[in-house]
C-alpha positions in Angstrom: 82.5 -35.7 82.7 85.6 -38.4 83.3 85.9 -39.0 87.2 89.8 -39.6 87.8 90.7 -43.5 88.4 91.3 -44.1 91.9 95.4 -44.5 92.7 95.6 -46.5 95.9 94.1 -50.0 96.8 92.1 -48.1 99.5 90.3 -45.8 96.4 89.1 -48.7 95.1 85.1 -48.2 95.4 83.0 -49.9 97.5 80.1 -48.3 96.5 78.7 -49.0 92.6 79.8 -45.6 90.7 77.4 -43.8 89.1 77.6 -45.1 85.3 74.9 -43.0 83.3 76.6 -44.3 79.6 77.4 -47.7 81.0 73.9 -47.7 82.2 72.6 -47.7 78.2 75.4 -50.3 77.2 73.7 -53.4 78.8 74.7 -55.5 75.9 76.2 -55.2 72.7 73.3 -54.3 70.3 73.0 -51.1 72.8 76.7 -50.2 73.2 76.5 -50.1 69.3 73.7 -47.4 69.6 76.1 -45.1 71.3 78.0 -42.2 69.4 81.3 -42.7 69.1 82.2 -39.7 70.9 80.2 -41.6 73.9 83.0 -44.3 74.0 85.5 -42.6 75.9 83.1 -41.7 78.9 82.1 -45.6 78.3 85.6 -46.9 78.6 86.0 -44.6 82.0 82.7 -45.7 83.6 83.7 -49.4 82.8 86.8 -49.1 84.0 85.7 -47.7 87.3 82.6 -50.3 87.5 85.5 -53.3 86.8 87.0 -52.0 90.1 84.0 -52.1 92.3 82.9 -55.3 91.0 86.4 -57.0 91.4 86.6 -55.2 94.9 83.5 -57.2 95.4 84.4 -60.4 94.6 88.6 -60.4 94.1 89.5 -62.6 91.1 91.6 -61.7 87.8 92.5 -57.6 88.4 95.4 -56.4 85.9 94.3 -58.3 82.5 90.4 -57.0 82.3 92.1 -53.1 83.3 94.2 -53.6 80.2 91.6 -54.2 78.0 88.6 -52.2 78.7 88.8 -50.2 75.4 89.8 -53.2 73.3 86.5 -54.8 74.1 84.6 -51.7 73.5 86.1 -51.6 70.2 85.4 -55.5 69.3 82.1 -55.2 70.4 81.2 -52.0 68.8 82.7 -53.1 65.5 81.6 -56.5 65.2 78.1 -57.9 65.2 78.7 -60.0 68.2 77.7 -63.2 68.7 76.8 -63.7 65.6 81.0 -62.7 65.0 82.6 -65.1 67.3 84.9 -63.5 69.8 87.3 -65.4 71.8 89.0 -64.7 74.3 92.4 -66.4 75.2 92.4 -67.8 78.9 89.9 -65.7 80.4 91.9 -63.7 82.8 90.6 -60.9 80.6 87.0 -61.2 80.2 85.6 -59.3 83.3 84.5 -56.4 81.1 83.6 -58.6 77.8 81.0 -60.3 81.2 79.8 -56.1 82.3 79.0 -55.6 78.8 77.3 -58.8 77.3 74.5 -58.5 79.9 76.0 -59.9 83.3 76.4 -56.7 84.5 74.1 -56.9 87.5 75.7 -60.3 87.9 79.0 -59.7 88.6 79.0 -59.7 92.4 78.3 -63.7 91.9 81.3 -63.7 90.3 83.6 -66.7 91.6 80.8 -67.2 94.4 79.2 -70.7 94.3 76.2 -71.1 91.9 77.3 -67.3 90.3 79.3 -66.4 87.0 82.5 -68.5 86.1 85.8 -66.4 86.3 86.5 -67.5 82.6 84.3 -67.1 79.2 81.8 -70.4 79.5 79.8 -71.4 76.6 76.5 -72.6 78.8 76.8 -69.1 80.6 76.0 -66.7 77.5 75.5 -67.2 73.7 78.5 -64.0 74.0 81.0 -66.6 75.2 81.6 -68.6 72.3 84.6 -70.8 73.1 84.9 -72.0 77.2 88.8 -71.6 77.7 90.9 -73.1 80.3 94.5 -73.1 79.5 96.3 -70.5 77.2 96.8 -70.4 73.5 93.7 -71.9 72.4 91.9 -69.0 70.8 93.3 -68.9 67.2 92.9 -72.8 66.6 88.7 -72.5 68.2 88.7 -69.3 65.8 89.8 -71.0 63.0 88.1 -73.9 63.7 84.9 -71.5 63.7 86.0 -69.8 60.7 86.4 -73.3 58.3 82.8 -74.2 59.9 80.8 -70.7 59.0 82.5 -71.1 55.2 81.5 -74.9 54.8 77.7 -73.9 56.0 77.8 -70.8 53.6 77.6 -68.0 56.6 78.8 -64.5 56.4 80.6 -64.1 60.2 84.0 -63.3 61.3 85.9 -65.2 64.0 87.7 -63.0 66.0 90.8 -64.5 68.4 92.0 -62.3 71.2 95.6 -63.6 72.2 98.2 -62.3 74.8 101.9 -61.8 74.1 102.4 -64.6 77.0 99.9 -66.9 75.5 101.8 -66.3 72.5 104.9 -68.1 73.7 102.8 -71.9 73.5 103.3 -74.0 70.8 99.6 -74.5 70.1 99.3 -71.0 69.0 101.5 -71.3 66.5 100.2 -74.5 65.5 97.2 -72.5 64.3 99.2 -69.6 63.0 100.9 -71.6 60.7 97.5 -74.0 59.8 95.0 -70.5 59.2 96.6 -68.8 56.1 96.6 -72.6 54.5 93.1 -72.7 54.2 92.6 -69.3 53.5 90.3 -68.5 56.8 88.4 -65.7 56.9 89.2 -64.3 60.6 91.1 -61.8 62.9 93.4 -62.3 65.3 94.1 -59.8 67.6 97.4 -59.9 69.1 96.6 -58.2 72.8 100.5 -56.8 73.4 100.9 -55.8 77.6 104.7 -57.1 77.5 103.3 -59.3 80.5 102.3 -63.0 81.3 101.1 -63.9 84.8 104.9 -63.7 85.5 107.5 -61.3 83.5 107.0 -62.2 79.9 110.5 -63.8 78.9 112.1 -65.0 75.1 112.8 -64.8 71.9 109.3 -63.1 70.5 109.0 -60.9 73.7 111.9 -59.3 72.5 111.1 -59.4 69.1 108.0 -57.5 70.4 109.9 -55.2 72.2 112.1 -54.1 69.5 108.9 -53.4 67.0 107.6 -51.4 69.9 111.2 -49.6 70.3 111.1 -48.8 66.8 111.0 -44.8 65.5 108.0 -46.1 63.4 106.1 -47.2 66.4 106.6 -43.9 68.4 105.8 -41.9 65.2 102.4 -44.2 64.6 101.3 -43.6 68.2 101.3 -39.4 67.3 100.1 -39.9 64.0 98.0 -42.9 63.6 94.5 -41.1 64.2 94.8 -39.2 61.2 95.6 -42.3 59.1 95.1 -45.3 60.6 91.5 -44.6 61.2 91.1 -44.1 57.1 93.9 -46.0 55.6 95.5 -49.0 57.7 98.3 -49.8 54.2 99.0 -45.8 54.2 101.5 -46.3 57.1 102.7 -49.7 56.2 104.6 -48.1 53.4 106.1 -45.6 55.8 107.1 -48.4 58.1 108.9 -50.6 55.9 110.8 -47.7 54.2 112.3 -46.8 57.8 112.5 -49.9 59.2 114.7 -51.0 56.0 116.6 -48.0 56.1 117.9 -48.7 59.9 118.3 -51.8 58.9 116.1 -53.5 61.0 113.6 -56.7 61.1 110.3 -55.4 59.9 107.6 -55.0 62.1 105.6 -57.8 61.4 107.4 -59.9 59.5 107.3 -63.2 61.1 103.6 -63.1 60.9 103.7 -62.2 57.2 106.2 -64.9 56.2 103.4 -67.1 58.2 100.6 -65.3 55.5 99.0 -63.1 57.6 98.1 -59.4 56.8 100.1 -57.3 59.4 98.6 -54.5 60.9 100.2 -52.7 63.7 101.1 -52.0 66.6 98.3 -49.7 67.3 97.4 -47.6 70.4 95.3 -50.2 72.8 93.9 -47.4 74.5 93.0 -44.9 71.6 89.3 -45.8 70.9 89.3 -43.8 67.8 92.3 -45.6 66.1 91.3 -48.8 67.7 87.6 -48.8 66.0 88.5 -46.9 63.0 91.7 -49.9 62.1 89.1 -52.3 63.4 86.3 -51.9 60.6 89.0 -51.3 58.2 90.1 -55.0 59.0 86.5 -56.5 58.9 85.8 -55.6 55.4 89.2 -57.5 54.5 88.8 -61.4 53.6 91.5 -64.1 54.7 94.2 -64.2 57.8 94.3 -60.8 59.4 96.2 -60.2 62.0 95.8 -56.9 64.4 98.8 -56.2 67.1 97.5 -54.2 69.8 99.5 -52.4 72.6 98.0 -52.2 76.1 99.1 -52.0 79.6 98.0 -54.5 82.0 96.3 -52.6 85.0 96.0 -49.7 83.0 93.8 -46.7 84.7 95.2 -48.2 88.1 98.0 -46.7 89.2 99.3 -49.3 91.2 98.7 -52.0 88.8 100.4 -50.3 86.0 103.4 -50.3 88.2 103.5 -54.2 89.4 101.9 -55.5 87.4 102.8 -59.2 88.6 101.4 -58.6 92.7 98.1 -56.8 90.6 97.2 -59.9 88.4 94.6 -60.6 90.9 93.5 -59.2 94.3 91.4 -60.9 97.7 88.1 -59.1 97.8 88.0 -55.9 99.6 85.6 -56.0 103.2 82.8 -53.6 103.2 83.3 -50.4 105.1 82.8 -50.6 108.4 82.7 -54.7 108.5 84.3 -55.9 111.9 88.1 -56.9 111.9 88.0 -60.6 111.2 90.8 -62.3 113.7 93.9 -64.0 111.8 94.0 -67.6 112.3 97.3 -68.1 112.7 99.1 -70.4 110.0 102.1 -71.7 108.4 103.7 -71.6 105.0 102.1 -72.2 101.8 102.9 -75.5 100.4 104.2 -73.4 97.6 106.6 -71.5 100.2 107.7 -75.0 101.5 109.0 -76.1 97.8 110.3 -72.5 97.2 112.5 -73.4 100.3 113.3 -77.2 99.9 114.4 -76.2 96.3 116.9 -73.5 97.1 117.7 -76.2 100.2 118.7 -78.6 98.0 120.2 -76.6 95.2 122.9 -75.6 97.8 123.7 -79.6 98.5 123.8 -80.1 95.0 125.1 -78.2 92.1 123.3 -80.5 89.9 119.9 -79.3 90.5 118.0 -77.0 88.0 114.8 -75.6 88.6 111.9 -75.3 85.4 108.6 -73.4 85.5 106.2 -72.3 82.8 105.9 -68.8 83.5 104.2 -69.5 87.3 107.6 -68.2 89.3 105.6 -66.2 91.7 103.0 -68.8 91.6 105.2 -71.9 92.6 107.2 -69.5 94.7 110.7 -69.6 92.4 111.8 -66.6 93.5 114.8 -66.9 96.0 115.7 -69.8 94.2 115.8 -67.1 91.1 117.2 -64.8 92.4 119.8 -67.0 94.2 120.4 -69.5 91.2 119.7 -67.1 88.3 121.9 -69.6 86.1 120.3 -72.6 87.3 116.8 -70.9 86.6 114.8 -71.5 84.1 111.6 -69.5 82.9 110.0 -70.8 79.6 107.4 -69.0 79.3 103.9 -70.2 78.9 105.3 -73.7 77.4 104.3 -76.5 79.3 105.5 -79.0 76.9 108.5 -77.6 76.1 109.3 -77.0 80.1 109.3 -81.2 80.2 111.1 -82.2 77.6 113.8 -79.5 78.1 113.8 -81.2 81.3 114.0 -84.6 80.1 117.5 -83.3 77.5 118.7 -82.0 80.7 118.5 -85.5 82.7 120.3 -87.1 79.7 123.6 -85.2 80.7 123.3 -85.8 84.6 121.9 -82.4 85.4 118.9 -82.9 88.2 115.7 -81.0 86.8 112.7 -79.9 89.0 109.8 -79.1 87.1 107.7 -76.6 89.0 104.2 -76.7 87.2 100.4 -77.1 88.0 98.8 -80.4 88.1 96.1 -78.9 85.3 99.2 -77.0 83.7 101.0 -81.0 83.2 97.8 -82.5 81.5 98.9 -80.5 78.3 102.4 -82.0 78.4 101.5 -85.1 79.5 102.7 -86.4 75.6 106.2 -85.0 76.7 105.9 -86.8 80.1 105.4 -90.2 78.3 107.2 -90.0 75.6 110.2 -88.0 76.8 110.8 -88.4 80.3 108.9 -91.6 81.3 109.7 -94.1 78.2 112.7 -93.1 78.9 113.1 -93.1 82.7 115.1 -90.1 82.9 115.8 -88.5 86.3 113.1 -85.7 86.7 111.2 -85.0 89.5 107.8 -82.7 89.2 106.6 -80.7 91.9 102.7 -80.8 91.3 100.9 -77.6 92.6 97.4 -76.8 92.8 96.3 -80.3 93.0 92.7 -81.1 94.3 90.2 -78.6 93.8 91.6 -74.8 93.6 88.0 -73.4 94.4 86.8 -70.2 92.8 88.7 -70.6 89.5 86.7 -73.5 88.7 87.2 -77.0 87.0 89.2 -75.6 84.3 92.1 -75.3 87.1 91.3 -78.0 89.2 94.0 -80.2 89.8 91.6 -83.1 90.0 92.8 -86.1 87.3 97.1 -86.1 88.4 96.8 -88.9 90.5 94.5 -91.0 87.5 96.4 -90.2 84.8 100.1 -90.8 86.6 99.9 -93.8 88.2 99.0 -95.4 84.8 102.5 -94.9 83.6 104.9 -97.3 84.4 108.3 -96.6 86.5 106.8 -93.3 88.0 107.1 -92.9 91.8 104.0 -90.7 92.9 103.4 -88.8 96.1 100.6 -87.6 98.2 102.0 -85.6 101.2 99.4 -85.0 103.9 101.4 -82.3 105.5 104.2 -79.5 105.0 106.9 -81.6 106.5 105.7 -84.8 104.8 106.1 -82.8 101.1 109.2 -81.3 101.9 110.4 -85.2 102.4 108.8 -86.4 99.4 110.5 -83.7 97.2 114.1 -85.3 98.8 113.2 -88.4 98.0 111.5 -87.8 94.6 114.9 -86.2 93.4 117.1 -88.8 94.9 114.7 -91.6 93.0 116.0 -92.8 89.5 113.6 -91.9 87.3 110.5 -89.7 87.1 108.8 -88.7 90.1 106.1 -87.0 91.5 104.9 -85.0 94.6 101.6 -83.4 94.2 100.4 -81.0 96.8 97.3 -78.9 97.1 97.0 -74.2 96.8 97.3 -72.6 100.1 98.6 -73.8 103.5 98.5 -77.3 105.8 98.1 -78.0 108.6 101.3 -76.3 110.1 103.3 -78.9 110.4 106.9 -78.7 111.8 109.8 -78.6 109.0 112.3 -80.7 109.2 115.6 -78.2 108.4 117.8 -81.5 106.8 116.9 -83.2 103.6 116.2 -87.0 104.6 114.2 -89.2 102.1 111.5 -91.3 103.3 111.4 -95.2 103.0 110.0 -95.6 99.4 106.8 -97.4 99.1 106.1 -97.2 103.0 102.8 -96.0 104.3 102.8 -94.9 108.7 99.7 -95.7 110.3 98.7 -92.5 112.5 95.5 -94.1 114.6 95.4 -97.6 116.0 91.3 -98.1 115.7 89.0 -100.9 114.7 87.0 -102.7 112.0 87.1 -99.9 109.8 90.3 -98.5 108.3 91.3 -95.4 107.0 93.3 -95.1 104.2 94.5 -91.4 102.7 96.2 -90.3 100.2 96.8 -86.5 100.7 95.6 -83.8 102.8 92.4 -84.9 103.8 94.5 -86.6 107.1 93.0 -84.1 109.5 89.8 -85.0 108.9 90.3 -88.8 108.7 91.6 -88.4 112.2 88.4 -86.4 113.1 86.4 -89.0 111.9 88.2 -92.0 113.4 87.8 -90.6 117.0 83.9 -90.7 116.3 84.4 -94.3 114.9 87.0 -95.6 116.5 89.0 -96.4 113.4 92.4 -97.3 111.9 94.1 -94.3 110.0 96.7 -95.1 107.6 98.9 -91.8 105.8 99.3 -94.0 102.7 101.8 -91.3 101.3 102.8 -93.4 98.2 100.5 -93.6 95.3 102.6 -95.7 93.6 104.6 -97.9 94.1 101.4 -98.5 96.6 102.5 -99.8 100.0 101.2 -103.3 99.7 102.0 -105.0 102.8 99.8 -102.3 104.5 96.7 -102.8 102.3 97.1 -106.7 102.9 97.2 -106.0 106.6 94.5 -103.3 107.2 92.3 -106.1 104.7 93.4 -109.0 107.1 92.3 -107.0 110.3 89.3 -105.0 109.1 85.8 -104.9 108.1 85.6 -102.3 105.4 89.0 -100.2 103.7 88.3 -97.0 103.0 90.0 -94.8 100.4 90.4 -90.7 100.7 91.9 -88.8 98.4 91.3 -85.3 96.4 91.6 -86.8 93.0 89.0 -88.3 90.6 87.8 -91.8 92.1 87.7 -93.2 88.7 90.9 -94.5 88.2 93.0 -92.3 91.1 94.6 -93.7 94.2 91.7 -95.8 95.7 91.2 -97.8 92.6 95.0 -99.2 92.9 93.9 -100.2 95.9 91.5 -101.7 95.0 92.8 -103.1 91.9 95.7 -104.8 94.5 92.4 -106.2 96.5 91.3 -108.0 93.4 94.9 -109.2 92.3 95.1 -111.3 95.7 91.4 -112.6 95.7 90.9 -110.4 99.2 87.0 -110.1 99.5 87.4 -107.0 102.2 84.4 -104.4 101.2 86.1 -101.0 100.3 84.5 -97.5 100.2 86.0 -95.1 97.2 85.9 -91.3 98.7 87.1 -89.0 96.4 85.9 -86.3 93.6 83.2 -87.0 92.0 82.3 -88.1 88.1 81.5 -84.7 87.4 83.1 -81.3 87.2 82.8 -79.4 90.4 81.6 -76.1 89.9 83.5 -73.0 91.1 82.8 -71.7 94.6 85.0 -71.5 98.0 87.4 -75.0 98.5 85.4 -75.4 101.9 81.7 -75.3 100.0 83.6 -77.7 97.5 85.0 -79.9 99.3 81.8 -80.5 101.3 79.6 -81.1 98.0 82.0 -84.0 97.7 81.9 -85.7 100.6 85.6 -84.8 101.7 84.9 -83.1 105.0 84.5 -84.4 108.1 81.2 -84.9 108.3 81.2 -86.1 105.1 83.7 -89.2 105.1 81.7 -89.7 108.9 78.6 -90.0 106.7 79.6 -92.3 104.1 81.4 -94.5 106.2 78.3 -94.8 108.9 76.6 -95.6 105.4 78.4 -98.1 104.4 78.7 -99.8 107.8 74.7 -99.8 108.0 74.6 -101.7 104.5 77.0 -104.3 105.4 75.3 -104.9 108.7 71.9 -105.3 107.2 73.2 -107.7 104.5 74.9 -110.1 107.3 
């Protein structure tokens, strides 16, 4: 019997449904024991398990609703792992995780020492490729594909890509590479007209208009009957109508690329989905499988916003006790949402860029507000900087909204286009540091390394909300390309400024008067420097300025102190400590320093607070290290 989906965020169970099929789908080699006429009651149990288990832990919400019977289908089809599946991203493999034998694991999910929120290679022989940012699936496919044929092994490589991912170049880098070499491998083109934001551009629409096609609404009434059997039967149909309105053929710009079209299909019809599926495995070469979902589907509220649904907070028990609010500020997102409407009213130059994270990076009123200064790219990080960089070539001002992990994939187009170049574009960093439970393949953790390396750049560490809201002023009145990198979620409260004064360029403040040892931060990890210098007695500098570094300050806190210590949220190796001590060695100063930072190792996913005390970036921590250090150079004197 099919329980109906709960339809408010309050439905959402809090107590594991009773699952009696899912219960005999553990893994794959059982799901495939199941009766097809099983699935359905699979699909709705795993469906209703995905909400508990999200409920449980919060994490990626809309994505895994949308394709609960697409992974039924791969899995049931294909003999995974020995077929590779992989998914794009990740945002979509909670119930690929339920059904390759996690299942009891999933309240771990996100949770420190538990399951990673994204497919991970060391996890499960099911996850085959470990993704972090989107596109990547059809090139690890293919890449898969070329292997299994040069070691003489019957498999199939199976890529599961979203319309949104779509939109990045790398994808169709591998489109274009696969039907070269003739590879043997599926991709499946996972169609929810979404990204994390409102999918925009040329191929959504292109997308849209297959989907508005009579052919399309036709196939969804009749494709059980013949799509199940005969995948080519309909293709003849399609073209003959498609031609005859004198439209683009479904499918074409994938078949100019030499793939074999097939779709769309029904995401959510098992039947057709399975019966076009093992059609498409006995074929040899490029196929290529467009699928229709909707994100959040079986979730009423999803299905309508999808954007707010994307991912959800976990859900207290029943019955827990009312935890108090602590009372806080704005987001440092919210603060660069404001400064950059703010400043687009002083100047008409301005134009605001973002790679498909507008809710993210908190574009909206500035959208809304400046809808023809506003720029969405889609997922296209590389092309969001050096559209930026043509725009600073005619005297517009460009802000580049993007995530610190989201800029290591253009950071080609940041050399090359904007920095050789020294063209006038500030980036405003987000998510830099650790981002907690997402993991190291979102951690903003190498901006500060790989930044300060390039010459001319102007790079920012703000330790507050008023502090960044001055950096992004004087980032975009600086000529040539800057940087203000701030951390997710809020500071600590700090009171805004309402005008839009620069500060002093290259010009750290010292925020403690103290004593043999001094403090010297880069970033948000203030409070707790000032914690720590009460206990010690110690000099506190707010470096602010990665580069150019504040010199003159370094020099002095050397002159009048026994040991310079370093504190930043970035990778020691190389990051904001090492100029300073690279400046040390340049003028032959012998002062002892302490490096506190990330460590040389990926920090696993778990709450920022559990993180940032593994590394030594808490209170106690940097009072630790520096009692440490002091001990050492006393007993060596």
């Amino acid at each position: 019997m099919i329980r109906p989906m709960p339809k408010t965020f309050h439905e959402i169970p809090r107590v594991r449904p009773a699952t009696p099929v899912l219960d005999r789908a553990a893994t794959p080699e059982q799901l495939r024991r199941l009766g097809e006429a099983e699935l359905e009651e699979l699909a709705n149990e795993l469906r209703q398990d995905l909400l508990y288990s999200v409920g449980r832990t919060g994490g990626h919400f809309g994505a895994g609703l949308g394709v609960i019977e697409l992974t039924i289908a791969l899995h049931y089809v294909y003999d995974t792992p020995k077929d590779r599946l992989v998914w794009d991203v990740g945002h979509q493999a909670y119930p690929h995780k339920i059904l390759t034998g996690r299942r009891e694991r999933m309240e771990s999910l996100r949770q420190k020492d538990g399951l990673a929120a994204f497919p991970r290679r060391s996890e499960s022989e099911y996850d085959t490729f470990g993704v972090g940012h989107s596109s990547t699936s059809i090139s690890a496919a293919l890449g898969m594909a070329i292997a299994a044929r040069m070691q003489g092994k019957k498999r199939k490589s199976i890529a599961v890509i979203g319309d949104g991912a779509l939109t990045a170049g790398m994808a169709f880098e591998a489109l274009n590479h696969a039907p070269e070499v003739g590879a043997d491998m599926l991709v499946v083109l996972n169609d929810n007209d979404m990204s994390i934001s409102r999918n925009v551009g040329g191929l959504s629409n292109y997308l849209a208009k297959i989907l508005s096609s009579r052919t399309y609404s036709s196939m969804r009434e009749g494709s059980k009957k013949v799509l199940s059997r005969l995948p080519g039967a309909w293709e003849i149909a399609r073209r003959t109508e498609e031609y005859a309105k004198g439209m683009l053929v479904p499918g074409t710009l994938f078949e100019e690329l030499g793939w074999n079209y097939i779709g769309p299909i029904d995401g959510h019809d098992l039947p057709t989905l399975i019966g076009t599926l093992r059609n498409m495995r006995d074929l040899s070469g490029p196929q290529f499988l467009h699928v229709v979902t909707k994100k959040g589907k079986g979730f009423a509220p999803a299905e309508v916003d999808p954007i707010t649904w994307h991912a959800i907070s976990k859900l207290e028990p029943i019955g827990a006790p009312v935890k108090p609010k602590k009372p806080s500020g704005p987001k440092y997102s919210n603060v660069f949402g404001q400064w950059l409407c703010d400043m687009a009213a002083a100047d008409p130059r301005l134009m605001g860029i973002t790679p498909a994270m507008k809710e993210g990076s908190d574009l909206v009123d500035f959208s809304e507000r400046y809808p023809d200064r506003y720029f969405d790219v889609a997922i296209a990080e590389q092309h969001a900087v050096t559209l930026a960089a043509g725009m600073a070539c005619e005297g517009a001002k460009p802000v580049v909204a993007i995530y610190s992990t989201f800029l290591q994939r253009a950071y080609d187009q940041l050399i090359h286009d904007v920095a050789v170049q020294n063209l006038d574009v500030l980036f405003a960093i987000d998510r830099a540091g650790l981002v907690g439970e997402d993991g190291p393949t979102h951690a903003g953790s190498f901006d500060l390394t790989y930044l300060r390396c390039i010459p001319c750049m102007l790079v920012m560490t703000p330790s507050d909300e008023n502090e960044m809201r001055r950096m992004l002023t004087t980032g975009y009145h600086f000529e040539g390309p800057a940087a203000v990198r701030y951390p997710r979620g809020t500071g600590p409260n700090a009171r805004l400024e309402p005008g839009l004064e620069p500060l002093e360029i290259g010009k750290a403040v010292v925020r403690r008067e103290g004593k043999q040892v001094a403090l010297l931060v880069f970033g948000v990890q203030l409070p707790e420097a000032m914690q720590v210098a009460e206990a010690l007695d110690a000099t506190v500098v707010d470096m602010r300025f990665v580069k150019p570094l504040d010199e003159a300050m370094v020099r002095q806190m050397a002159d009048s102190h026994d040991l310079l210590v370093t504190i930043e949220e970035n990778s020691i190796m190389g990051g904001a400590g090492s100029a300073v001590g690279e400046f040390l060695a340049s003028q032959n100063l012998s002062t002892p320093i302490l490096h506190l930072g990330l460590p040389d190792y990926y920090v696993e996913h778990a709450k920022p607070t559990e993180m940032i005390k593994e590394c030594g970036l808490d209170a106690a921590g940097i009072e630790a290290a520096v009692r440490a250090r002091l001990a050492d150079l006393h007993s060596r004197s």
